[in-house]
PAPA-727032 format. One record per residue (C-alpha): residue in one letter; x, y, z. Coordinates in steps of 0.1 Angstrom, whole numbers, padded with zeros to 4 digits, always signed. Each point is the difference from the previous one (the first is absolute). Example, Ala and Ser with C-alpha at 12.3 -4.5 7.8 and 13.67 -1.06 7.14 Angstrom:
residues 2
A+0123-0045+0078
S+0014+0034-0007
***
This chain:
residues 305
X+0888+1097+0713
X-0017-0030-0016
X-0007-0030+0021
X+0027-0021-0015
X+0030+0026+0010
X-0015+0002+0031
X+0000-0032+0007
X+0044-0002-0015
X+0002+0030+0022
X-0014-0017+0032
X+0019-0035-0005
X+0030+0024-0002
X-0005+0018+0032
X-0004-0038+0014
X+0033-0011-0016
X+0018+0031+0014
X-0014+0001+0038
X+0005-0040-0004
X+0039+0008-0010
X+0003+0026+0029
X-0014-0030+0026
X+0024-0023-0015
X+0028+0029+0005
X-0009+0006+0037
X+0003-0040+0005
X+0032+0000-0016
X+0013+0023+0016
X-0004-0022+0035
X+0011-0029-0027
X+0032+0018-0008
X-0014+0002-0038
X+0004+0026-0023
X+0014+0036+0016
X-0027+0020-0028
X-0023+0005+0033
X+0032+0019+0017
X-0002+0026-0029
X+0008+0029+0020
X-0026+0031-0002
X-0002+0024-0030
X+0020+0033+0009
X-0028+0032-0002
X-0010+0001-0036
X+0011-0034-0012
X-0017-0032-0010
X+0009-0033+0019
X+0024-0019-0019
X-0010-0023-0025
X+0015-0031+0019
X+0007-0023-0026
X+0024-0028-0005
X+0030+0023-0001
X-0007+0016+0029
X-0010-0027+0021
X+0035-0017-0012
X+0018+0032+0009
X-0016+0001+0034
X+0005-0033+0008
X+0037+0006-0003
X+0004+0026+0020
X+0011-0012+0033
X-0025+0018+0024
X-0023-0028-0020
X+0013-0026+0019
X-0022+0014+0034
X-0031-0014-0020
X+0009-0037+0001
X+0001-0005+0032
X-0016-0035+0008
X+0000+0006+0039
X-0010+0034+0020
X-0009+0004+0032
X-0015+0035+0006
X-0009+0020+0030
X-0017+0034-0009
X-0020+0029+0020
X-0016+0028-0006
X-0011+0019+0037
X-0021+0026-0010
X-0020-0026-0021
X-0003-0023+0032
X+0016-0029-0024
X+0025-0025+0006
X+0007-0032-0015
X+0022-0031-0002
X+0004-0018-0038
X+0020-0029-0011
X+0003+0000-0041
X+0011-0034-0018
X+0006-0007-0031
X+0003-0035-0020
X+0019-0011-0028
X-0037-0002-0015
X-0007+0035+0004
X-0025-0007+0029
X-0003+0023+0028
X-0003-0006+0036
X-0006+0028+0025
X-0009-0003+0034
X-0012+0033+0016
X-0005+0012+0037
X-0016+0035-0001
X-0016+0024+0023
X-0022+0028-0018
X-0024+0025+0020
X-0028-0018-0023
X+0016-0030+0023
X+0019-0030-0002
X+0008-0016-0032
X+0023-0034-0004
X+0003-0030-0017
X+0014-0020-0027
X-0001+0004-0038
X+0008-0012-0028
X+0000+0009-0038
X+0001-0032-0025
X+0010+0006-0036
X-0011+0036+0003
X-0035-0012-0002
X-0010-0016+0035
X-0001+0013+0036
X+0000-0022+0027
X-0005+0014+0033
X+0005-0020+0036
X-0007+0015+0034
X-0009+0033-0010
X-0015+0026+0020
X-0008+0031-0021
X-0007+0033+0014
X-0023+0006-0021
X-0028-0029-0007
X+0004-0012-0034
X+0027+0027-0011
X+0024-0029-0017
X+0016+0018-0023
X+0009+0030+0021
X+0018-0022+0024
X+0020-0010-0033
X+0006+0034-0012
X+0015+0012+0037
X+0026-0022-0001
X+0003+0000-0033
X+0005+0039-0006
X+0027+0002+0038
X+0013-0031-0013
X+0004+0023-0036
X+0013+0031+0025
X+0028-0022+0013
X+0012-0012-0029
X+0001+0033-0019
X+0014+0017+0033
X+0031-0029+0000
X+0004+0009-0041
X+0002+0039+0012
X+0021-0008+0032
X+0025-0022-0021
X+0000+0006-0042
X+0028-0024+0001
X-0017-0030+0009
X-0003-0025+0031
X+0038-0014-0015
X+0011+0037+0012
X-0009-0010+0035
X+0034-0012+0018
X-0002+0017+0036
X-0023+0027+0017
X-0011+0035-0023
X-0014+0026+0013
X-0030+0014-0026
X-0011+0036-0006
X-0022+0004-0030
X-0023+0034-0004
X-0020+0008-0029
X-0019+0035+0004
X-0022-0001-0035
X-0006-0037-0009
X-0022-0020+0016
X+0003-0030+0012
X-0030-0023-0017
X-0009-0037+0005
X-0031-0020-0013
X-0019-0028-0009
X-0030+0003-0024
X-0024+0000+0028
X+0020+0026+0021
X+0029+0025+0006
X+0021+0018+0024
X+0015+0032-0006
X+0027+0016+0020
X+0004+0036-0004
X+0031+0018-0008
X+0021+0011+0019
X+0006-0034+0013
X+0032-0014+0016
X+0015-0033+0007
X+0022-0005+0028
X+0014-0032+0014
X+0025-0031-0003
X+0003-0033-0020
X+0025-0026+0011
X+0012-0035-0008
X-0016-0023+0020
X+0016-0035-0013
X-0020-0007-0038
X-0025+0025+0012
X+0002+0039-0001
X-0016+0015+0031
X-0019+0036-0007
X-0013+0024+0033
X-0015+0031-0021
X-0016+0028+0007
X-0023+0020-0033
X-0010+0034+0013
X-0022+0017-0019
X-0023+0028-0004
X-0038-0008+0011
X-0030+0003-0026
X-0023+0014+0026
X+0022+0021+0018
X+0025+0020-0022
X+0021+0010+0032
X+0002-0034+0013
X+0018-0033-0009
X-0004-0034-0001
X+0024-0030+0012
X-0002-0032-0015
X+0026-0022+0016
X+0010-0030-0020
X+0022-0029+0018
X+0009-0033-0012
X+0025-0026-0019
X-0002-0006-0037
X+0016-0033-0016
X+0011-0005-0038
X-0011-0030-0023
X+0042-0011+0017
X-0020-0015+0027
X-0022-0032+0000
X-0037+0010-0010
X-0029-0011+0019
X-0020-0029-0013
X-0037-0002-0007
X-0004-0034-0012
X-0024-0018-0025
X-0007-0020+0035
X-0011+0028+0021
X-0038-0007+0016
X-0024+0027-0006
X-0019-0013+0029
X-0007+0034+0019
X+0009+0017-0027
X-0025+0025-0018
X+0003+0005-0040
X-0008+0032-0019
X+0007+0008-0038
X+0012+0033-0006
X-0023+0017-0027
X-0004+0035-0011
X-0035+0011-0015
X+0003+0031-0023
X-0026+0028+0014
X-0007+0038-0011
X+0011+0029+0022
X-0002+0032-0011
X-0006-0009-0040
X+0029-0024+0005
X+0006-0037+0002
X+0019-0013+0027
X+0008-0035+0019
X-0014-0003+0032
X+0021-0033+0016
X-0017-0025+0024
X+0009-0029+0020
X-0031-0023-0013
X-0004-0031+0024
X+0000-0032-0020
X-0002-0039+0010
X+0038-0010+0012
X+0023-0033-0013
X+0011-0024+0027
X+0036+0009-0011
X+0022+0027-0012
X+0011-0024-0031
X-0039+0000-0010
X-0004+0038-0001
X+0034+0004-0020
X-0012-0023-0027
X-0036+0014+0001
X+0017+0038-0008
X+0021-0020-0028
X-0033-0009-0017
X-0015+0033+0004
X-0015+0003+0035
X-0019+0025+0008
X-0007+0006-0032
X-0024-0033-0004
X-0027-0007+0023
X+0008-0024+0033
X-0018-0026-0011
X+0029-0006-0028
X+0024-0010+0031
X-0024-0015+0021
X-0017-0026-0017
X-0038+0013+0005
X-0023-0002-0025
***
């Protein structure tokens, strides 16, 4: 391939892993259902997920489950020694708040988080299990926070409006998986998989206790549980507010960037949380990401030479 089609090639790899980070985003953002594409059947491509689907899907009523603005989410998994405690929020700018509380055998993991414009992360209070591991801490709640929301569209096609008193929920598919993902990570649960459970009313929030039993990767005559508990509020409600106001003081920044690298004679985008100089307030950053940030050096939002 000569160097010029290589280098269209690469900045179209970057486009399309760019797209699917943007997808993942909005899928917490309650943005456009193509990431909720469900799975190729054996032998099939994945649909091609344009305009007319993404309309179609977003009419169905099961759709509704992915605008949610407020979740709160309780989720375990014993056999992987993991239990956790999220809150999810959502603004009427598309900016995400999540507040997690988890307990991992690589050890404790908590904090607050925030995604700005789908380009900035700002973290507060966080402990990490890992040292440095940022961006797996996003993609853990990110991919159960995926599970739940897919689980609630299996549990109830017709939509949160469906929800008037207590139903019971008995779902079993024995040759589909169950997938979730991000473009740094994915979970799989093997078929055959069950969910069993309830979803009720709770004033202008539906209240979920689940149960998703499926069968374990590593052991083929063992299962897994992953219990999923919480309450899940519509865009009826009053959003949360992250205003223009809000000090960054305590507050750390970093831009979410992908950098295309070659594995196995392809290109893909490897996604980091790269550390940059924080704004004194929340109004700065959103008007820095208007102009480009973090495309353009600090300096241009700084005032350094």
């Amino acid at each position: 391939m000569s160097r010029p089609r290589l280098a269209r090639a690469r900045r179209a790899v970057v486009r399309r892993a760019g797209a699917a980070l943007l997808a993942v985003l909005a899928l917490l953002a309650g943005g456009p259902l193509s990431a909720q594409l469900p799975p190729p059947a054996p032998g099939q491509g994945r649909p091609a997920g344009g305009a007319a689907d993404r309309d179609a899907l977003a009419r169905k009523p099961g759709a509704a489950w992915y605008r949610g603005n407020q979740i709160t989410l309780d989720a375990s998994e014993p056999k992987a020694g993991f239990r956790a405690r999220w809150t999810f929020e959502r603004t009427e700018a598309n900016d995400i708040r999540l507040v997690l509380d988890e307990q991992r055998k690589a050890g404790p993991q908590s904090g607050t988080i925030l995604i700005i414009g789908q380009k900035a992360l700002l973290t507060r209070d966080l402990v990490l299990a890992r040292q440095g591991a940022l961006m797996p801490a996003v993609d853990g709640s990110t991919l159960l926070l995926n599970l739940t929301l897919r689980a609630l569209e299996r549990a109830v096609p017709d939509g949160p409006q469906s929800v008037r008193r207590e139903r019971a929920v008995n779902v079993r598919d024995d040759t589909q998986a169950l997938t979730v993902d991000t473009p740094t990570a994915g979970g799989t649960f093997l078929p055959p998989w069950q969910l069993t459970g309830t979803v009720r009313r709770e004033g202008d929030a539906v209240a979920f206790d689940l149960l998703l039993v499926s069968r374990s990767r590593g052991e083929p005559n063992e299962t897994n549980n992953t219990s999923l508990r919480g309450t899940w509020r519509s865009e009826g409600g009053k959003p949360p507010e992250l205003p223009d106001a809000l000090s960054l003081q305590g507050w750390t920044l970093h831009a979410i960037v992908g950098a295309p690298k070659e594995v196995n004679r392809r290109q893909v985008i490897v996604y980091e949380a790269v550390p940059r100089q924080n704004f004194a307030a929340l109004g700065e950053l959103r008007r820095a990401i208007e102009l480009g940030w973090p495309g353009q050096p600090d300096t241009a939002y700084h005032g350094k030479p």
